[in-house]
C-alpha positions as CSV (number, residue, x, y, z in Angstrom):
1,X,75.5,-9.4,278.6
2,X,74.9,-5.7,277.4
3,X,72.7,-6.6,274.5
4,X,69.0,-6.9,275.2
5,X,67.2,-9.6,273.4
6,X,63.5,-10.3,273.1
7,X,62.8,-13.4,275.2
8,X,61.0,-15.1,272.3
9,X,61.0,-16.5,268.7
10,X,59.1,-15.1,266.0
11,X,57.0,-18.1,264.3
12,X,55.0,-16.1,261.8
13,X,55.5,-12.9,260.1
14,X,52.9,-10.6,258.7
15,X,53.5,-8.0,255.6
16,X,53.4,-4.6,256.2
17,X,52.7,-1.9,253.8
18,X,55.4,0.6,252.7
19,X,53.8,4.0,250.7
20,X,55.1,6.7,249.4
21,X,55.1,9.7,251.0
22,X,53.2,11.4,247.6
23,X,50.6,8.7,248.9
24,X,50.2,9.0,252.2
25,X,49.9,13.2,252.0
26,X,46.9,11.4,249.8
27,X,45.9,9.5,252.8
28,X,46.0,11.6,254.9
29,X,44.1,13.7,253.5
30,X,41.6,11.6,252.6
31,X,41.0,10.5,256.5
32,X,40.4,13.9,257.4
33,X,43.8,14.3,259.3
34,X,42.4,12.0,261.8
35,X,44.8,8.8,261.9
36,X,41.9,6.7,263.1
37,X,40.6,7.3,260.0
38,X,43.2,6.0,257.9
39,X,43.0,2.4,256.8
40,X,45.8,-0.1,258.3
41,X,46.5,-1.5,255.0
42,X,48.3,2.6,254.1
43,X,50.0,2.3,257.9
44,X,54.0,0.7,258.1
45,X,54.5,1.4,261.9
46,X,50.9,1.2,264.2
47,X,52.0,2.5,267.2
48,X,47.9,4.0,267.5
49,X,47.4,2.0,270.6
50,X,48.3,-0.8,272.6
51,X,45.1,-2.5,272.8
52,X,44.7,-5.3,271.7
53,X,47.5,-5.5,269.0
54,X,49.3,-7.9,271.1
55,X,51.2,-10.9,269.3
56,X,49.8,-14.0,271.1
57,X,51.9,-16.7,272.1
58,X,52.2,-20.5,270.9
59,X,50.5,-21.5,273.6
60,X,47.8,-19.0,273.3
61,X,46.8,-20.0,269.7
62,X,47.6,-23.6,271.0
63,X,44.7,-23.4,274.0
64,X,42.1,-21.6,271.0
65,X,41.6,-24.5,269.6
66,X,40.4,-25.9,273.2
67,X,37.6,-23.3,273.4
68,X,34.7,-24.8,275.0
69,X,31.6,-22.9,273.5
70,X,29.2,-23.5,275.6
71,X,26.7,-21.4,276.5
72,X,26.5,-21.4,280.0
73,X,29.2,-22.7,282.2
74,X,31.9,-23.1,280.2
75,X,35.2,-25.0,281.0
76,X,37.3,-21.9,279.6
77,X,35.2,-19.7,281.5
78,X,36.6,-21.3,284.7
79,X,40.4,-21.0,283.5
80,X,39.3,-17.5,283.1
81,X,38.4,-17.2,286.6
82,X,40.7,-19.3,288.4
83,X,44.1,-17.2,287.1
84,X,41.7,-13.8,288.0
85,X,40.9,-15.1,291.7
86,X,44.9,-16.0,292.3
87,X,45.8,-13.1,290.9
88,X,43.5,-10.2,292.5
89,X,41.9,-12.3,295.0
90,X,38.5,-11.3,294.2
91,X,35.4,-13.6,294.6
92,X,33.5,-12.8,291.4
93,X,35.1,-12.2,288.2
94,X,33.0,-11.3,285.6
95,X,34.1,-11.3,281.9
96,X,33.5,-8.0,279.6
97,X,33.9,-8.0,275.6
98,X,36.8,-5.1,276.5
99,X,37.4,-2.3,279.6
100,X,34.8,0.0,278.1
101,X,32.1,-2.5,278.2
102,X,33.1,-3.5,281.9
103,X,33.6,0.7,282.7
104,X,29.9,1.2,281.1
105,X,28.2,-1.7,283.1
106,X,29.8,-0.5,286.5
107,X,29.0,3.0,285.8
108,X,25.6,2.5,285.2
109,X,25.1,0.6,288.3
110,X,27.0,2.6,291.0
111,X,26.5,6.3,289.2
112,X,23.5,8.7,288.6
113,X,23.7,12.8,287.7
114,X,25.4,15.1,290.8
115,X,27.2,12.0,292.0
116,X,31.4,12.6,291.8
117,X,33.9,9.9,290.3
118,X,37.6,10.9,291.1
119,X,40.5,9.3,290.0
120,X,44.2,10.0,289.7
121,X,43.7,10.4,285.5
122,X,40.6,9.1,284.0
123,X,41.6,7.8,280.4
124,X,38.8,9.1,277.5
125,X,36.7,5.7,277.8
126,X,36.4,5.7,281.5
127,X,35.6,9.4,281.4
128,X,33.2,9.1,278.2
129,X,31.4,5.9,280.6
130,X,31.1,8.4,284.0
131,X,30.1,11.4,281.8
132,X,27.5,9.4,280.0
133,X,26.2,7.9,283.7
134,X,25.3,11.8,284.2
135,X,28.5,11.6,286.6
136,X,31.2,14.1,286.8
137,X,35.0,12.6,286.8
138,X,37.7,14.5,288.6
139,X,41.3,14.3,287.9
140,X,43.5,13.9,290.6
141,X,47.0,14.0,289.5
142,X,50.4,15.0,291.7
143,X,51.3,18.3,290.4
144,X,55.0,16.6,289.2
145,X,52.2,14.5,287.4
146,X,51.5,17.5,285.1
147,X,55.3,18.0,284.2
148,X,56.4,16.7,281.4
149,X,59.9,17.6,281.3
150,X,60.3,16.8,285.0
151,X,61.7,13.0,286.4
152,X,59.9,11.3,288.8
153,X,59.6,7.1,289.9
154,X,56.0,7.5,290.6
155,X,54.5,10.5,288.4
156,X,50.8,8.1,287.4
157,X,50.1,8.5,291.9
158,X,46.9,10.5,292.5
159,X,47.1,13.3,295.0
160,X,45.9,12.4,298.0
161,X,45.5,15.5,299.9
162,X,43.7,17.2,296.9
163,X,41.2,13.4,297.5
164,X,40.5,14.9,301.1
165,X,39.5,18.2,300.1
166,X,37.5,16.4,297.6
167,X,35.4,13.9,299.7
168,X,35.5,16.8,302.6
169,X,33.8,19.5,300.5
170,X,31.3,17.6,298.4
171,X,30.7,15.0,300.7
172,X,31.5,11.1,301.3
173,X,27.7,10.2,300.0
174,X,28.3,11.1,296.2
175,X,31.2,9.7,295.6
176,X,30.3,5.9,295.4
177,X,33.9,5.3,294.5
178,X,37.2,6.2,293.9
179,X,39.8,5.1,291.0
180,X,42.6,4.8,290.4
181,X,44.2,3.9,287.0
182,X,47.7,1.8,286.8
183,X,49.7,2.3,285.1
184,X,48.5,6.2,284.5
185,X,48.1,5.9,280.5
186,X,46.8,9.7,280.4
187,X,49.7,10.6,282.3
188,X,52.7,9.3,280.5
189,X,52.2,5.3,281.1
190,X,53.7,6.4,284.5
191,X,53.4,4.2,287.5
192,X,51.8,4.4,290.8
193,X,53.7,3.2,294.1
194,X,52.5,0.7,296.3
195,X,52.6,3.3,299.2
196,X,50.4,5.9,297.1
197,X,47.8,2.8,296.5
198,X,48.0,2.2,300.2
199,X,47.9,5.7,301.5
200,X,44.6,6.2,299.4
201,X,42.8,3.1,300.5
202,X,43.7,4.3,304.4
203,X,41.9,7.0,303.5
204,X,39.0,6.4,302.1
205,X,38.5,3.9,305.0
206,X,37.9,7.0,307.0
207,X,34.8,7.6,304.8
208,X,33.7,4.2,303.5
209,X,33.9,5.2,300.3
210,X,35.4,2.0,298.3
211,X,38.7,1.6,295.9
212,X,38.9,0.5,292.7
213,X,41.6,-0.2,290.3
214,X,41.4,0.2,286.3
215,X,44.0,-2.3,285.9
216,X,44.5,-2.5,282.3
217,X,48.3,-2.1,282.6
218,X,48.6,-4.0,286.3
219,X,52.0,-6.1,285.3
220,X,53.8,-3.2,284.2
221,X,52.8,-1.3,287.0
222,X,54.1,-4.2,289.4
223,X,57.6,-4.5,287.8
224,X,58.2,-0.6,288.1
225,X,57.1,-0.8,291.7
226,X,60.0,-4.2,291.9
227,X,62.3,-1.5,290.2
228,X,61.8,1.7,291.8
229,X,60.3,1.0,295.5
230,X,62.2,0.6,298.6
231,X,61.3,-3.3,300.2
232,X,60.0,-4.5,296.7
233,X,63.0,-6.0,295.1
234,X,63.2,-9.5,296.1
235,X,59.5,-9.6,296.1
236,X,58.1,-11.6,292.5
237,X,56.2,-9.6,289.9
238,X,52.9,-12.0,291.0
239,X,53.4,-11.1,294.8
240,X,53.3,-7.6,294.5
241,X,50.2,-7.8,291.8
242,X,48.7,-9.5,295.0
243,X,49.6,-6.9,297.2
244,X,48.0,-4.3,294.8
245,X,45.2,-5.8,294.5
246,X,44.9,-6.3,298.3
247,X,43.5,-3.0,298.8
248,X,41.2,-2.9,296.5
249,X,37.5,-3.8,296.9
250,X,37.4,-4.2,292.9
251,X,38.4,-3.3,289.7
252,X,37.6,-3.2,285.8
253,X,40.5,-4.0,283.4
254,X,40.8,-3.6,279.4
255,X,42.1,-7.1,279.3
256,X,43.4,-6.2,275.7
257,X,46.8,-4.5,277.6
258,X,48.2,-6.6,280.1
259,X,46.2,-9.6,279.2
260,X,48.0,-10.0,276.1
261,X,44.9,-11.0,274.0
262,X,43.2,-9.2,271.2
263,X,39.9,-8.8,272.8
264,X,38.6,-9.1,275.9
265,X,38.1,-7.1,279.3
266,X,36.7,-8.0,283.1
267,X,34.9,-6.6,286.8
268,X,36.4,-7.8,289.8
269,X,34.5,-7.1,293.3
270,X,34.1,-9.0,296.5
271,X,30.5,-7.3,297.3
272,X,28.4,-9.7,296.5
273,X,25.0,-7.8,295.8
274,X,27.2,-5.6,293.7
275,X,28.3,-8.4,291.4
276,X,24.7,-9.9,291.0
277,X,23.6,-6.0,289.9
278,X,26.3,-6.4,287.4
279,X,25.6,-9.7,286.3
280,X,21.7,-8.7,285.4
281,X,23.2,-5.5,283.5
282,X,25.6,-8.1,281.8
283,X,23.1,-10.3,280.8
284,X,20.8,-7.2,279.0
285,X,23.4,-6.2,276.8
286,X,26.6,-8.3,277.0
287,X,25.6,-12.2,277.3
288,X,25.6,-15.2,279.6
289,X,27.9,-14.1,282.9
290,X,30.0,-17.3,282.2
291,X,30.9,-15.6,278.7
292,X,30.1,-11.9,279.2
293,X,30.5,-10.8,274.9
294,X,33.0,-13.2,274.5
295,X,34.0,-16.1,272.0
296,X,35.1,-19.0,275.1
297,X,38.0,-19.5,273.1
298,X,39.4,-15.6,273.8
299,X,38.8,-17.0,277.6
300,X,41.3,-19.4,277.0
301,X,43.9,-17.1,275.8
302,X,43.7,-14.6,278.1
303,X,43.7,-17.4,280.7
304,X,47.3,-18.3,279.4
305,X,47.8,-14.4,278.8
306,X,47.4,-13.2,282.3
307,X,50.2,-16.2,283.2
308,X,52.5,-15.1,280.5
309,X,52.3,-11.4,281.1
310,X,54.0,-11.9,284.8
311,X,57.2,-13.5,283.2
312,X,59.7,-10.7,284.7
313,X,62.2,-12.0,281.9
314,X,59.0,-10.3,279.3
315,X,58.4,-7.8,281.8
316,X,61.9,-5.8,281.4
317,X,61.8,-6.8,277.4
318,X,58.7,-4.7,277.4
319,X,59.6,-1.6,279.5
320,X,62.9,-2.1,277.9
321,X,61.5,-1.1,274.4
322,X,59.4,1.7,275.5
323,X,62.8,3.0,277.2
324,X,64.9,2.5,274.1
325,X,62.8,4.3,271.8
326,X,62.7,7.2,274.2
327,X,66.5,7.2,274.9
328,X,66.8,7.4,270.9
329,X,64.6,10.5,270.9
330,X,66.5,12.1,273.8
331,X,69.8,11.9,272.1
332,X,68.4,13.9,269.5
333,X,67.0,16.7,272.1
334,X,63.2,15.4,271.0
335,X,61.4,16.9,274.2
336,X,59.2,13.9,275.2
337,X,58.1,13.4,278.6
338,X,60.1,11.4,281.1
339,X,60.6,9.3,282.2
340,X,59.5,7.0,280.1
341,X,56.5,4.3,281.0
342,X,55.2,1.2,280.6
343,X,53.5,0.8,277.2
344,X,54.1,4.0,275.2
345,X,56.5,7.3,274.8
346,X,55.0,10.3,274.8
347,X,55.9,13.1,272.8
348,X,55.7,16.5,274.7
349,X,53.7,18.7,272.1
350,X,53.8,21.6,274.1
351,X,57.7,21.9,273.6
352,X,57.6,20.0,270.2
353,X,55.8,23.0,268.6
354,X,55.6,25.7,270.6
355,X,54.4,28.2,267.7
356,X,51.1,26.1,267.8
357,X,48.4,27.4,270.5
358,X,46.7,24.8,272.2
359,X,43.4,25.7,270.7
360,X,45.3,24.9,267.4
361,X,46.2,21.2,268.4
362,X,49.2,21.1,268.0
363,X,49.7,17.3,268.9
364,X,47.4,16.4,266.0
365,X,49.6,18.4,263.9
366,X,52.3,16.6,264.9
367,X,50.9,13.0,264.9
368,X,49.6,14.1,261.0
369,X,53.3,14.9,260.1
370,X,54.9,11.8,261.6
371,X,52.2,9.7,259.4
372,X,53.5,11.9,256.4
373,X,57.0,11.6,257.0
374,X,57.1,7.7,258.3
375,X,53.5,6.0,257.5
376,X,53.9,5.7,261.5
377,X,50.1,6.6,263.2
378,X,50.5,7.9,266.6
379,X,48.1,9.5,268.3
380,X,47.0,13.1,270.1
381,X,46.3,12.5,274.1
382,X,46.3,16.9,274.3
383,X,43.5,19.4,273.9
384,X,42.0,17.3,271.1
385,X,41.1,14.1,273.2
386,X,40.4,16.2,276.8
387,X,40.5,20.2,275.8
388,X,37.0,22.0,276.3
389,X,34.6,24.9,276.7
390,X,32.7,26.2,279.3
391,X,29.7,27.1,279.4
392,X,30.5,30.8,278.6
393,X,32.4,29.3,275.8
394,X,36.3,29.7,276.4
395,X,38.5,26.7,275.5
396,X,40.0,24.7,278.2
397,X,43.1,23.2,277.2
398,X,44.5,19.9,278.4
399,X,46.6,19.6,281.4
400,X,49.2,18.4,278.9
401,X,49.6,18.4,274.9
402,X,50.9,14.9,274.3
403,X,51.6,12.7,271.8
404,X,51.4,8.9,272.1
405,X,53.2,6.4,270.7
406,X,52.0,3.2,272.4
407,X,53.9,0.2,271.4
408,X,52.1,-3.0,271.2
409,X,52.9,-6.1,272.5
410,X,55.5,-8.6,271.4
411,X,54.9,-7.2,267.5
412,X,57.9,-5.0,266.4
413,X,61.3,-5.8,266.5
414,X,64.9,-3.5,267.0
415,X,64.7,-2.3,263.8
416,X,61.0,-0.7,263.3
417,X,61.4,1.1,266.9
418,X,65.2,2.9,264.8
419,X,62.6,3.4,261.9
420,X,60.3,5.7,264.2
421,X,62.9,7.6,265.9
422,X,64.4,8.2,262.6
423,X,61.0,9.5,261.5
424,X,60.3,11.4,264.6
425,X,63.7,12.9,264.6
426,X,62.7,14.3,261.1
427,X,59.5,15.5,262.0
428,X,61.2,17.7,265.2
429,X,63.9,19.1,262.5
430,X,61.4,20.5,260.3
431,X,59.0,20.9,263.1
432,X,59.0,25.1,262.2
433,X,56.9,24.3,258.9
434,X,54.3,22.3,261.4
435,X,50.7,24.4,261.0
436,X,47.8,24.4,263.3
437,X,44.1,23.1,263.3
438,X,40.5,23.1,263.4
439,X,38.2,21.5,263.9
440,X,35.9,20.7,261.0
441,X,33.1,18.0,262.9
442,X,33.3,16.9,266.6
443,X,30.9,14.6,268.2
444,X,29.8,15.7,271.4
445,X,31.5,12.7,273.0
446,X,34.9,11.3,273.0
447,X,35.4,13.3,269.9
448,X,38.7,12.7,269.1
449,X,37.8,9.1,267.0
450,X,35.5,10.7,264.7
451,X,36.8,14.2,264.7
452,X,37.5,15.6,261.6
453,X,40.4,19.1,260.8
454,X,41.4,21.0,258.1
455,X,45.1,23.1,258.5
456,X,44.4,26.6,260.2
């Protein structure tokens, strides 16, 4: 059959809000031009982020109600860790309220000031997490990486020549490890290949220096590698997860993505004096390492969750939907950047409006017309979220000025994903009237959630 369908029922439906457009230039307005300032009860469309927006299954909600609450050695906890072992094959598992709980707890064991943290893209929480160790995180993209008009299978792989140069000239002792993120969320939602996974770990063999994965998106990552590599396509979504994970010596994950849950996150390792350092760092801030922040009965549907989300009949429903969306924009010459990944399309801002400077953000322009135009929230992943200064004061833009639109899980149907590229299209008609902006506050870290602008 041509028609794509999404493999699953809807059971319950939620209202959303429809505004005016006379009230959301009120809204707007009123949140600063920030959209996470804007309320979800004035958004139709949230396409702000994929975390944790997921629509849980029957048998999620069914396994809830099973929740064993105990404090210490809970039943659910065990679920927990039985799918995690089978999947990534790591001894300890230990659970996180979300990723940037599980990034901050690692990063304050392994990372002090002077130490180096590189990584093929490090997303704002996992940089915010090394910054805020005293670390300094290095982006390692592929140069095709940094091209948003240009087509590539594996654009999210991190360069692993520029990784030699690294380790050679500042030395294999302050770099206590290396990441890499799948599938790249800074870089598109683009995927890493198993090759580029396996090249890396080769190498850092050479210098002990360990591999980790932030593995928020893993699933998706594993069914464009089935796609798109040579010797993967008979292979099943949960053997190549396996292989991924194989050369790793850890990993945190954000287990609000490819979890499908609502909350939730994890550290994987198989050094054991590692785990029991991040078990008494746990325990300080987080809870009981059988719980680690969590209700037991989100254990239980992440337990289902990480069994559902390697369904390869949901997998190409998923990637299907992000594809559609960006097929729609194409057609209408919208520059976005291709192809499209996993999880999100990603508007190219630098194309989009290119009257707007960079220092004039022109991606938050953008995302503050699409709200206008659509009550769709989106959100800026440019010069807002990783632009700078340095210390003689001159901005640094972003590698790229992008535009998310992250598309949560099992939530919106056919018709709302026409609605935004409707919207969208509008937006990139008019998009000559778009104005630049300033910033009005920033907090000195990750500054884009509480940032406020005013129109230039």
């Amino acid at each position: 059959m041509k028609t794509s369908i999404e493999p699953f029922k809807i059971k319950t439906v939620e209202e959303i809000p429809i505004t005016t457009r006379e009230e959301r230039e009120i809204y707007i307005k009123e949140a600063f031009f920030n959209t996470f300032y804007l309320r979800s009860d004035t958004v139709t469309i949230d396409l702000l982020t994929d975390s944790g927006t997921t629509a849980m299954s029957s048998k999620q909600w069914a396994h809830i109600l099973d929740g064993d609450e105990a404090y210490a050695g809970s039943r659910s906890f065990f679920k927990f860790e039985s799918i995690l072992r089978e999947i990534t094959g790591f001894k300890h598992i230990i659970p996180t309220h979300q990723g940037r709980a599980a990034e901050r707890i690692l990063f304050s064991v392994i990372s002090k000031p002077g130490l180096i943290i590189p990584n093929n893209t490090h997303f704002d929480t996992t940089r915010g997490n090394v910054e805020f160790s005293g670390a300094t995180a290095i982006d390692l993209p592929t140069e095709i990486g940094t091209k948003p008009e240009i087509p590539g299978d594996f654009k999210g792989n991190i360069n692993i020549p520029a990784l030699r140069n690294l380790i050679e000239n500042y030395g294999k002792e302050n770099i206590p490890l290396c990441f890499i993120t799948i599938t790249n969320n800074t870089g598109g939602g683009q995927p890493v290949s198993m090759e580029n996974i396996r090249e890396t770990k080769k190498l850092l063999n050479e210098y002990g220096i360990p591999l980790f994965l932030d593995c928020c998106r893993f699933a998706e990552n594993a069914y464009f590698i089935k796609l798109r590599e040579p010797g993967y396509q008979s292979k099943t979504i949960m053997e190549i997860v396996q292989e991924m994970f194989s050369y790793a010596d850890g990993c945190t994950m954000s287990a609000k993505k490819d979890g499908l849950a609502n909350t939730g996150g994890f550290i994987g390792t198989n050094d054991t004096d590692l785990a029991e350092k991040l078990k008494v760092n746990l325990i300080v801030t987080e809870g009981f390492p059988t719980y680690g922040g969590l209700a037991r009965r989100d254990l239980e549907a992440l337990a289902i969750g990480f069994r559902e989300v390697l369904n390869e009949n949901y997998l190409a429903y998923r990637v299907g939907q992000v594809k559609y969306l960006g097929d729609l924009l194409m057609e209408a010459n919208v520059p976005i950047l291709v192809p499209t990944g996993g999880h999100a399309v990603y508007l190219d801002g630098a194309r989009f409006a290119p009257h707007i400077p960079p220092h004039q953000f022109p991606g938050q322009s953008i995302a503050c017309e699409i709200y206008r135009v659509g009550g769709i929230r989106v959100v800026e992943i440019g010069s807002v979220m990783f632009g700078r200064k340095d210390e003689s004061g001159n901005f640094i833009p972003a590698s790229m000025e992008l535009i998310r639109l992250a598309i949560p899980r099992r939530v919106y149907t056919k018709s709302h994903i026409d609605y935004v590229a409707e919207a969208i299209i509008e937006v990139y008609q008019n998009r000559d009237s778009l104005r630049g902006m300033r910033l009005t506050y920033e907090a000195p870290l990750l500054r884009h959630f509480t940032a406020k602008f005013e129109y230039v």
